[in-house]
C-alpha positions in Angstrom: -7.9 16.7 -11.9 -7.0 13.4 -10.9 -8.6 11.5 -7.7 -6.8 9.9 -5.2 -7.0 6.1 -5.6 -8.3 5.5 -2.1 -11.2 7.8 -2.7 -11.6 6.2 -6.2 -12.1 3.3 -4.2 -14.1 3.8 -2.1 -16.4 6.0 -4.4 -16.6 2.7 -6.4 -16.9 0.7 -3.3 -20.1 2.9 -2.4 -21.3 2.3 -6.3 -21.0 -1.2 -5.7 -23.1 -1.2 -2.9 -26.0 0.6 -4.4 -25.9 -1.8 -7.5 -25.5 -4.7 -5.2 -28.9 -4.7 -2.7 -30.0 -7.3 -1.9 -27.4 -9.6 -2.1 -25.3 -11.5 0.8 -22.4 -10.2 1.7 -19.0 -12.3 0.3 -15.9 -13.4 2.1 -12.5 -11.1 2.3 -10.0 -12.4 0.3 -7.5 -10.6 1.8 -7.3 -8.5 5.1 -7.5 -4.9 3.4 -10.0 -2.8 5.2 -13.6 -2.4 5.7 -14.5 0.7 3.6 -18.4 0.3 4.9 -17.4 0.1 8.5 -14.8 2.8 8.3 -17.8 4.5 6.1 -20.4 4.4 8.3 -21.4 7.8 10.5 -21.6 5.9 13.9 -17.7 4.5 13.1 -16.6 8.5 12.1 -18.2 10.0 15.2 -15.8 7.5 17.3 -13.0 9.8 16.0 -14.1 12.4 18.4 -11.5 11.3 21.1 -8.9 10.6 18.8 -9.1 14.3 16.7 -9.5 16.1 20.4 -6.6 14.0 21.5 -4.6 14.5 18.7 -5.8 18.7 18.9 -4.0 18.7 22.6 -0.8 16.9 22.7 0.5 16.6 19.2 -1.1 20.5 18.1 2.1 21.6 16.1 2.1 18.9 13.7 -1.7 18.9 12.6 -2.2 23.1 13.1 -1.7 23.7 9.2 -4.5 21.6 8.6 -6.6 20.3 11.7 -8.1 17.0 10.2 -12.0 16.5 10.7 -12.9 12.9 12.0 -13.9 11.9 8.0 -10.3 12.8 7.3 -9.0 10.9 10.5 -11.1 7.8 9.1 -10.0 8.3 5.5 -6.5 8.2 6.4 -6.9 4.9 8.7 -8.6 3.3 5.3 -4.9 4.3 3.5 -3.0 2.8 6.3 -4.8 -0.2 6.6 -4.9 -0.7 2.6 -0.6 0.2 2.3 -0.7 -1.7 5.1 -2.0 -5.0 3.0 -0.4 -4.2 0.3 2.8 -3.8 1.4 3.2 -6.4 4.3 0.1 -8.7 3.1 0.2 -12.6 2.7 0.8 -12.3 -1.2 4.2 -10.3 -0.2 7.4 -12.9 0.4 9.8 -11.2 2.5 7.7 -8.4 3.4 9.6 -6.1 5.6 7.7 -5.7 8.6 4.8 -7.5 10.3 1.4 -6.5 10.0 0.3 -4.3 12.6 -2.7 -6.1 14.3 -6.4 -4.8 13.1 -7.1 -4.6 17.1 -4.8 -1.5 17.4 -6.6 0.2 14.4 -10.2 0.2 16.3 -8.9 1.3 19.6 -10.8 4.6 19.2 -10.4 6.0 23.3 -8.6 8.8 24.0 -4.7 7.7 24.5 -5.4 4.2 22.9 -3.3 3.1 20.2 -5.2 4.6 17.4 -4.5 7.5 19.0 -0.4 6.5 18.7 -0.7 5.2 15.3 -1.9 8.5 13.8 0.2 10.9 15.9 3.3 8.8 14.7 2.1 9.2 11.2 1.3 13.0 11.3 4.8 13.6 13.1 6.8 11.7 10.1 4.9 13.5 8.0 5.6 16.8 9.3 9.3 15.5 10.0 9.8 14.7 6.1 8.2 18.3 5.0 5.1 16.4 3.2 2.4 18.7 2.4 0.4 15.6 2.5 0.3 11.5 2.7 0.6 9.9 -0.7 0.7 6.1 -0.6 0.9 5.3 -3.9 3.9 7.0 -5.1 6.5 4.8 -5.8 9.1 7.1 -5.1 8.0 7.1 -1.0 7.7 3.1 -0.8 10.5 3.1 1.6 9.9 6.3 3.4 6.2 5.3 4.0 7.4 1.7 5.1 9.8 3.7 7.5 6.5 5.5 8.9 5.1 2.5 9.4 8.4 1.2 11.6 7.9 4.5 13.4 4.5 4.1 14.0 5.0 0.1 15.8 8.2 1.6 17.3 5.7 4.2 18.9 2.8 1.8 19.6 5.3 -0.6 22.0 6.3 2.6 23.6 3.7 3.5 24.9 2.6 0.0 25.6 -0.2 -0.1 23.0 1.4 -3.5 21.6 3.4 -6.3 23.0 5.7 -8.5 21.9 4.8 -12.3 22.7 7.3 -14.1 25.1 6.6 -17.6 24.1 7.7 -20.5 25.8 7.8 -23.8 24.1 6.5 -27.4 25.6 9.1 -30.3 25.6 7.0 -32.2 23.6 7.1 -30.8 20.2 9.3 -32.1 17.8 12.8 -30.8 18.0 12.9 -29.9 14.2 9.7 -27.8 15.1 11.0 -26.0 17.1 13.5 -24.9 15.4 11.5 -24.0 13.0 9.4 -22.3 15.3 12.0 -20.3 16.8 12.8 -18.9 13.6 9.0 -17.7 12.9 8.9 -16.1 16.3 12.6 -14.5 15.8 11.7 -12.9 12.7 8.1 -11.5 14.1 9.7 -9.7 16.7 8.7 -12.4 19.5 10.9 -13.9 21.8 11.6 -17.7 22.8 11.8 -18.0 26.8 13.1 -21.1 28.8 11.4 -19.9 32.0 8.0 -21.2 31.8 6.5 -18.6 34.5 7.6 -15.7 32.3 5.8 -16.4 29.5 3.0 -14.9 27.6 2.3 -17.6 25.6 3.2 -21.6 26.1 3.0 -23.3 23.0 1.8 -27.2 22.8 2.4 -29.3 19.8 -0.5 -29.1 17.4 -3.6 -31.5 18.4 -4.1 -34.4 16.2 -7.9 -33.6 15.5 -8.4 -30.6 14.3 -11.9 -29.4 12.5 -11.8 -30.1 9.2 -15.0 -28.1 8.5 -14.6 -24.3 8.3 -16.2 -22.6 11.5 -16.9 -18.9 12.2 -17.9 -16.8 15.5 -19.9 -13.9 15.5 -17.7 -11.2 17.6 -19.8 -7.8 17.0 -22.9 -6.7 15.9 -24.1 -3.2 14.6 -27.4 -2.3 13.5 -28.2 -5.4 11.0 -25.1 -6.1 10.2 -22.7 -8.8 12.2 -19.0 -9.2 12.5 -18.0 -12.7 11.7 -14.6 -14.2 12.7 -13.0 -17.0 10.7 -11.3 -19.9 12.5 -7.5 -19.9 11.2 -7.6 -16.5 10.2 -6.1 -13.2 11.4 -8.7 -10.7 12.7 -8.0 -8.5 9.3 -9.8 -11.4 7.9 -13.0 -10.7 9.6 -16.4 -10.1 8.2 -19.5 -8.2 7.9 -23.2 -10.1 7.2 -26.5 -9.2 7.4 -28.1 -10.0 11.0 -30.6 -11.7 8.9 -28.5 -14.5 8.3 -27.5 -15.9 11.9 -29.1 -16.8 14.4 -26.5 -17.5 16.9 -25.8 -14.1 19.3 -23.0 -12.6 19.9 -21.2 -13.9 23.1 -18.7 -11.6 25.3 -15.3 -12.4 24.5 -13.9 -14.8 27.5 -11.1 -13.3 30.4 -7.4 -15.1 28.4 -5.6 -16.8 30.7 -2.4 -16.0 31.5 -0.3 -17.5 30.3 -2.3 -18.2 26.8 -2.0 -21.8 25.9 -1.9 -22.2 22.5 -1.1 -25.4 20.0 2.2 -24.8 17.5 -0.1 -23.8 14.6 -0.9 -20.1 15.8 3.2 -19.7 15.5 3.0 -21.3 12.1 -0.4 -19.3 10.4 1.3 -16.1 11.9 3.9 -16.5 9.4 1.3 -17.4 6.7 -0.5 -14.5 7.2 2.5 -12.3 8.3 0.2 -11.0 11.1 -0.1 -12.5 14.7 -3.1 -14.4 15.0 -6.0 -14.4 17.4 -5.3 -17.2 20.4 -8.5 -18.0 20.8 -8.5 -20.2 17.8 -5.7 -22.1 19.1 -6.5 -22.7 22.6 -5.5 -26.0 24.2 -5.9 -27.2 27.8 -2.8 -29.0 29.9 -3.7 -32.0 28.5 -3.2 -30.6 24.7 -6.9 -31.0 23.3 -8.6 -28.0 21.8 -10.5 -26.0 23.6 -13.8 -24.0 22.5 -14.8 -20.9 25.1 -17.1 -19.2 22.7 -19.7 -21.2 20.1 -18.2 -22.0 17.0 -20.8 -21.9 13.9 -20.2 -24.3 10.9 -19.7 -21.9 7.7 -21.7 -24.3 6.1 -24.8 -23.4 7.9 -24.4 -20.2 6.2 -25.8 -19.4 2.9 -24.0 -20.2 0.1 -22.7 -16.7 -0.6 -21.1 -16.3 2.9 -17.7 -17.8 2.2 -14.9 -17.9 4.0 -11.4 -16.0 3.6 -8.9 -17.8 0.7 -10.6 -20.7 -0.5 -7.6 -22.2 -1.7 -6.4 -22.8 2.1 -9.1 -25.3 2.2 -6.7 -27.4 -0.7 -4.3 -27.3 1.7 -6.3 -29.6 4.9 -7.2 -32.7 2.5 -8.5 -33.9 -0.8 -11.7 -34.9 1.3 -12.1 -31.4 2.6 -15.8 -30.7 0.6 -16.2 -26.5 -1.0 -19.2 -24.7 -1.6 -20.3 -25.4 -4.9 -19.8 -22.8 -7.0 -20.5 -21.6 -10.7 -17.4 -23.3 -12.8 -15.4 -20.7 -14.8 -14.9 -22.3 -18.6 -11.7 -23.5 -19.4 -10.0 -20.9 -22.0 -9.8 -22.2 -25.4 -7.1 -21.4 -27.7 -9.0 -18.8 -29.4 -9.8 -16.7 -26.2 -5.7 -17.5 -25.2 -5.0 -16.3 -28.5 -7.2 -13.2 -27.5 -5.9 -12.7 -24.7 -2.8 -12.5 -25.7 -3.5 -10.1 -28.1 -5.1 -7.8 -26.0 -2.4 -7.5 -23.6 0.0 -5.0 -25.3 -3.0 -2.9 -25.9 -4.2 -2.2 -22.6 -2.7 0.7 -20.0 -1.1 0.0 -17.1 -4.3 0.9 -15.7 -4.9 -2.4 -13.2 -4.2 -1.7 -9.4 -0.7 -2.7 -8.1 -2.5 -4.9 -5.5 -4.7 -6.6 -7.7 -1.8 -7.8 -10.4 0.1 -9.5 -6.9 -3.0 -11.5 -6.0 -3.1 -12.5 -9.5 0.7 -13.8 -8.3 -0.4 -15.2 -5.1 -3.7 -17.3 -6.6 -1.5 -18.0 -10.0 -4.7 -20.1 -11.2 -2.2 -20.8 -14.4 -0.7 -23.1 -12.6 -2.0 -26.3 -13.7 -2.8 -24.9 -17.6 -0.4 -25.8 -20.6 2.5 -23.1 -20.9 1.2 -20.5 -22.5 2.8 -18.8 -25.7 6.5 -16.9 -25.2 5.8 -13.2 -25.0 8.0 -12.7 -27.9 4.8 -14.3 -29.8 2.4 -11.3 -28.9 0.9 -9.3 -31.4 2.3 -5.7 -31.8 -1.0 -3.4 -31.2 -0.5 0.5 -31.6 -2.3 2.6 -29.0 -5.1 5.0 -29.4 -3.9 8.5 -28.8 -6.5 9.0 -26.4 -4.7 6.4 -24.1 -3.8 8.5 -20.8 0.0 8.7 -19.8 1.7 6.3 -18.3 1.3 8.0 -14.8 -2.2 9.2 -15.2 -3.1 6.0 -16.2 -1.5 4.1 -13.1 -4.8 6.1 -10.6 -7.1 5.8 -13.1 -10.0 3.9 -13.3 -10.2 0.8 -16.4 -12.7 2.1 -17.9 -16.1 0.3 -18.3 -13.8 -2.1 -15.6 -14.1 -3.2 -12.4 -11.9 -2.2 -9.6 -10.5 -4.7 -7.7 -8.5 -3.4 -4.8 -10.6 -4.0 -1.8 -13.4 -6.2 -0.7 -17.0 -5.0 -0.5 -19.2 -6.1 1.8 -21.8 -6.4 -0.8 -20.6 -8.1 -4.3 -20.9 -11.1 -6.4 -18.1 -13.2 -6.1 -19.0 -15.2 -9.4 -18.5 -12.4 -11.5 -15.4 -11.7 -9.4 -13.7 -15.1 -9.9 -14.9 -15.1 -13.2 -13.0 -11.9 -14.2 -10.2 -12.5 -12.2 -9.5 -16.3 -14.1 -9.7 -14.2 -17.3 -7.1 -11.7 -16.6 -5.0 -14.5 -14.8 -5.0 -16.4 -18.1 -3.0 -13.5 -20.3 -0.2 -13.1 -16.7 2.3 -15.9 -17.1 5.4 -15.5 -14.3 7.5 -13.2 -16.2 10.1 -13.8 -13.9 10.3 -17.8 -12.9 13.1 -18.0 -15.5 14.8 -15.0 -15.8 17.1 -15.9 -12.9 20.8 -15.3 -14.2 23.6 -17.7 -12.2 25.3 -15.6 -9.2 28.8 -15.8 -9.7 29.6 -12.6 -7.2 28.3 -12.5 -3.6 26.1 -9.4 -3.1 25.6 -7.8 0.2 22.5 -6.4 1.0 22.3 -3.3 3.3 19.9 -4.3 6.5 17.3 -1.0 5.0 16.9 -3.6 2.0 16.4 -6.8 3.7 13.6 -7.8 1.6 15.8 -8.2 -1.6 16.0 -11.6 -2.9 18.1 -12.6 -6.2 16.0 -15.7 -7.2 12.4 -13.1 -7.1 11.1 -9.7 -8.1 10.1 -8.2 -5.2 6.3 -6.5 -4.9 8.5 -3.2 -4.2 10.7 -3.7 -7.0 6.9 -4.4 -9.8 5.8 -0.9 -8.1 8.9 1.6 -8.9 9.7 -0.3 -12.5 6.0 -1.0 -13.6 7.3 -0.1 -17.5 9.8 -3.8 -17.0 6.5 -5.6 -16.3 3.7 -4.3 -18.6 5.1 -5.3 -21.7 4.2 -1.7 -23.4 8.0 -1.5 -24.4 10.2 -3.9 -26.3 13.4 -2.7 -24.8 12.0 -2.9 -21.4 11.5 -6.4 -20.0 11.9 -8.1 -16.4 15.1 -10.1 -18.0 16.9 -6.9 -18.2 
């Protein structure tokens, strides 16, 4: 029989836990879930509320199989993980905006966790599932329609608002229009009326940190929750106690309305996930302001690090990284390898992990690598598992890759990641055909693009992509 992926995920997750004591917990590199947290038997008895909740007012939808609080958490691990993988930074034109991690660890009785699972077990119920499958290519756009069903729900019952942002005269006219755009598309609105705001948004402050900062938001047992300036709350992380020294401060009263500089519109289009104000406070007078203790990442140990290191690229050439252990360069031989190797391996790799290979695309500044045409021809042992068994499975004597532990070395990580980035050229840059007819796309669809292969598109035609068949290839 074979296991679900999520618990294959987190049974490795745990694995890598016990091999892993010891050491200091590593950045997120993405804002998948906390498996640990969601793990943890003080986090599953906070489901109380939400399964007796759940028991009273939505009964006839969760009767044929009344879920325990593990199975509440396990199925909050699946949304969160779809969730990223479906709507994540790494995903251009991703159909709908992240729900925001907040909503996810509102665990009272009514809250919007409460909301977010009733609408999923009704839309279950209403499709005749016998259960939630999220990695099933064939219920991409149904379980994307949940998730539409689930926000529609949330603002309903006024779980989650829409910002009503109102921007200041002084930023620049093509900004704005930019601006308007981001919020347009995120389901904000733009207001004229200054007093009806939520949100006033000043042009962005001309000193800025440079140095990457963090604030300690939560703490549970020896473990701390560490927020990243910049970075959505999906981004936050867990570290031992042990290594800060600065407490945890109460989150301040917001002002209303917020008063925030132009980057917080522009990062929430990054990420594809409204970010957290407080990182992008400003006073009347436009200058930053700090209400809780920022802590410079670099006061951290070494192995703390923060989300994406490649968005440090992005603030200057002067910005100084953590030193880290350099990956060799590949030499012809290992590309040759590589290359070699490719045809022979299962699709076995998690769907999530070949788009970050996208997203990073450390290839970028190699020497083209050879056409595929080129590759070596390599016949399969028969013991190689079916296409479709092989998609859940486990690489063997691999490591899985699809979410973030709180305890793992991230040397070995980058290390193995470069070498499977390596043998991954775009199979796609070039393969765009001139479009002589206009196509419409119906408004269900509205993440196609003509110029791209969409994330959707890699996971219900994996066989055009995994260059196991010669008839079958992403120029077709």
């Amino acid at each position: 029989l074979r296991r679900p992926r999520w618990r294959r995920v987190r049974e490795e997750s745990g694995a890598a836990q016990a091999g892993g004591a010891g050491k200091m917990a590593v950045r997120k590199k993405d804002g998948g879930p906390n498996v640990k947290y969601y793990e943890a038997s003080d986090t599953v008895s906070q489901f109380d509320s939400t399964r007796v909740w759940l028991g009273k007012n939505y009964k006839k939808y969760i009767q044929a199989e009344p879920p325990t609080n593990k199975s509440l958490s396990n199925l909050v691990v699946q949304l969160l993980q779809f969730q990223e993988e479906v709507f994540g930074k790494h995903v251009s034109n991703a159909p709908l905006t992240k729900l925001p991690i907040k909503c996810f660890l509102d665990f009272k009785a009514g809250g919007a966790l409460c909301h977010i699972l009733a609408a999923a077990y009704k839309f279950k119920s209403d499709q005749g599932w016998r259960r939630f499958d999220f990695q099933n290519p064939s219920r991409m756009d149904r379980n994307v329609e949940m998730f539409m069903t689930i926000e529609k729900s949330l603002v309903q019952n006024n779980c989650l608002s829409r910002p009503n942002i109102y921007l200041h005269a002084d930023i620049d006219p093509k900004l704005q229009a930019k601006l308007k755009d981001i919020v347009k598309r995120h389901q904000g609105t733009i207001t004229e009326d200054k007093s009806n705001a939520s949100h006033i948004a000043f042009p962005v402050p001309g000193s800025l940190e440079e140095e990457e900062w963090v604030r300690p938001i939560m703490k549970r047992d020896k473990q701390v929750l560490l927020h990243w300036g910049y970075y959505p709350d999906s981004y936050d992380t867990w570290i031992p106690a042990s290594e800060i020294e600065a407490p945890v401060e109460d989150a301040p009263t917001p002002e209303k309305p917020r008063k925030v500089h132009a980057k917080w519109i522009l990062d929430t289009d990054t990420f594809n996930e409204w970010m957290n104000e407080e990182d992008y406070e400003v006073n009347d007078e436009k200058s930053p302001v700090s209400r809780r203790k920022k802590i410079s990442a670099k006061t951290l140990t070494d192995e703390v690090n923060s989300p994406d290191s490649d968005r440090r690229d992005k603030k200057g050439g002067n910005y100084k990284k953590r030193k880290r252990s350099p990956s060799p360069s590949p030499t012809p031989e290992a590309k040759k390898k590589n290359a070699k190797k490719g045809p022979s391996t299962p699709y076995t790799k998690s769907k999530r992990g070949h788009r970050e290979e996208e997203q990073e695309d450390l290839t970028k500044d190699m020497d083209e690598p050879s056409p595929v045409p080129n590759v070596e021809e390599v016949t399969l042992p028969k013991t190689v598992n079916t296409k479709k068994d092989s998609e859940s499975a486990p690489v063997k004597g691999g490591t899985m890759t699809d979410l973030e532990f709180w305890f793992q070395d991230e040397e070995e990580n980058n290390a193995g990641n470069k070498g499977e980035q390596t043998k991954n050229p775009d199979l796609h840059e070039d393969n765009v055909t001139e479009q002589t007819h206009h196509i419409i796309i119906p408004s269900y669809a509205a993440w196609f693009d003509y110029n791209s292969v969409h994330a959707i598109e890699r996971r219900a035609l994996p066989e055009f992509f995994n260059g196991k068949n010669k008839s079958k290839t992403p120029e077709m």
